[in-house]
N, C-alpha and C positions, 0 to 999 in steps of 0.2 A: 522842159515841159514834161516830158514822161517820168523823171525823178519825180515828181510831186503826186503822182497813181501809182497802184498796182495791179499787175496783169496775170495770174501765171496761166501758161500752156499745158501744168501738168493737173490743171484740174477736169480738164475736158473732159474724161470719161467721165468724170464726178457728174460734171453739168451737164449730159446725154444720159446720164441712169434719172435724175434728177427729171430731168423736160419729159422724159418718158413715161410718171407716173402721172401726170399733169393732165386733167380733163379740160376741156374746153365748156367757158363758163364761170373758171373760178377766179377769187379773187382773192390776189398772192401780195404778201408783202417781204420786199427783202430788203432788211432790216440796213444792211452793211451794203449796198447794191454796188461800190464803186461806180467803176466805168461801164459797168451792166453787162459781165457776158452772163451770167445768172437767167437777168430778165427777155436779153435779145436771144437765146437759143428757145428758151420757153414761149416766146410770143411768136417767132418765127412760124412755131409749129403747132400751135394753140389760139383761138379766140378767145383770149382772156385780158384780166383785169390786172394790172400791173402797178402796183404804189412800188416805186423803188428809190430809197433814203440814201443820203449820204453825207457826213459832217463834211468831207473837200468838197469846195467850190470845183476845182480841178476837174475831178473826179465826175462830178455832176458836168460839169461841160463837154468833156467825153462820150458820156452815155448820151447825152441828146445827140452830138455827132453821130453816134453810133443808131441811133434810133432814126435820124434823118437817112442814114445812106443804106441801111438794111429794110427790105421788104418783109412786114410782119403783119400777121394776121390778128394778134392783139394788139392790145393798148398798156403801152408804157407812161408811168404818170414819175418823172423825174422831181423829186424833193429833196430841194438842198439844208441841211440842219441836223439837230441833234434830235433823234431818234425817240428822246424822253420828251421833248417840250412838242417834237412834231404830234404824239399819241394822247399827246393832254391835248394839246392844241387843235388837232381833226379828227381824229381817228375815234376820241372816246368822246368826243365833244358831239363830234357827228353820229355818235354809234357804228362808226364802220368798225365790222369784225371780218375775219379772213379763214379762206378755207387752206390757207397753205403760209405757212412762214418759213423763209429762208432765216438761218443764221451764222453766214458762214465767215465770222472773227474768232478765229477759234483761238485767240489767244484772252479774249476778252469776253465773248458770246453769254459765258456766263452770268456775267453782271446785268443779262439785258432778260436771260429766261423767264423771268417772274414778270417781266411788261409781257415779251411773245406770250405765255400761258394767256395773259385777262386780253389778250387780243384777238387770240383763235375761236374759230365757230366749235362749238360742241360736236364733235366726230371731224375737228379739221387735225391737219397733220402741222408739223414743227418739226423743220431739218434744223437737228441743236449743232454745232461744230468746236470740238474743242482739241486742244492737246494734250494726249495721255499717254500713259504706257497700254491703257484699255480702257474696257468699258463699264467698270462700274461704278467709279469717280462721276460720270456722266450720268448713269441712271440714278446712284443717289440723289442729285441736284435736281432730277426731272420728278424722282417721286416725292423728298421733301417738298417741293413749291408746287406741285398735285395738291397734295395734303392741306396746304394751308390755304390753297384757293376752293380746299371740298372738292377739286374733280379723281377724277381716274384716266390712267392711259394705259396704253398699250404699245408697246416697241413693236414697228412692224418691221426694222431693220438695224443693226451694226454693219460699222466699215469702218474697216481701214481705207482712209482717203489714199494717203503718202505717206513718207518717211518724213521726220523734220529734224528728229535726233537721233544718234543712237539711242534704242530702248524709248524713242517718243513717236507718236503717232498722231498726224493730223486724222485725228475720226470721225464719222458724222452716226448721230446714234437719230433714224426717224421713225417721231413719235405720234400716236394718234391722239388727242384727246377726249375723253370723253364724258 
């Protein structure tokens, strides 16, 4: 059963710097949400709005577990699918925009940047996550797809998350847009 998710323990301070900037009120989508510890540390400790994606079915069954046996003070909204047809299908259908996007496939995250940009409220943030030696492979890709959507941002942080290679860094670079 647990082959079929992914959990790691070495992201926790990630997900406690993360939950920390987090107002109550807002409405968060995390794009790659797995088994949700992303969304259940953030709802724990926040009255928020929680869309949390995920292509495994697994995965999605997890996070409602996890949602049923932890006391949260927000709302987690567990969606199982691909993340493209989920954002045609409710999210721009309905107009829901978001004041916070998670992105943390940082082997992938890339390919999804340019849906998180047309998803974000104007002054909302976007945890991009990717793997690099640094950070400007990352901000190029956040300012090209700025550019062609006509907004502007603002970095209001780099990290080094963890190690994943030598000379490779799981990073997360968050961004404001605006």
């Amino acid at each position: 059963m647990l082959k079929k998710v992914y959990f790691s323990p070495r992201l926790a301070t990630e997900r406690k710097r993360l939950a920390k900037q987090v107002k109550d009120g807002e409405i968060i989508l995390d794009m790659f949400a797995g088994i949700g510890p992303f969304p259940i540390l953030i709802a724990k400790e926040h009255e928020v709005d929680i869309y949390a994606t995920d292509i495994n079915k697994e995965a999605i069954k997890y996070m409602k577990n996890n949602i049923e046996i932890n006391k949260l003070k927000g709302k987690i909204r567990p969606i199982l699918g691909d993340i493209n047809k989920i954002a045609e299908e409710k999210f721009i259908k309905e107009n829901i925009r978001f004041d916070r996007i998670i992105m943390n496939l940082p082997g992938t995250a890339k390919d999804f940047l340019e849906l998180a940009m047309s998803l974000v409220n104007n002054k909302g943030i976007i945890h991009y996550y990717e793997f690099s030696d640094g950070y400007e492979s990352a901000i190029k890709r956040i300012e090209k797809i700025a550019k062609k959507q006509n907004k502007s941002f603002k970095i209001l942080n780099t990290r080094k998350v963890k190690s994943s290679s030598p000379k490779e860094w799981h990073i997360v670079v968050d961004v404001q847009i605006r």
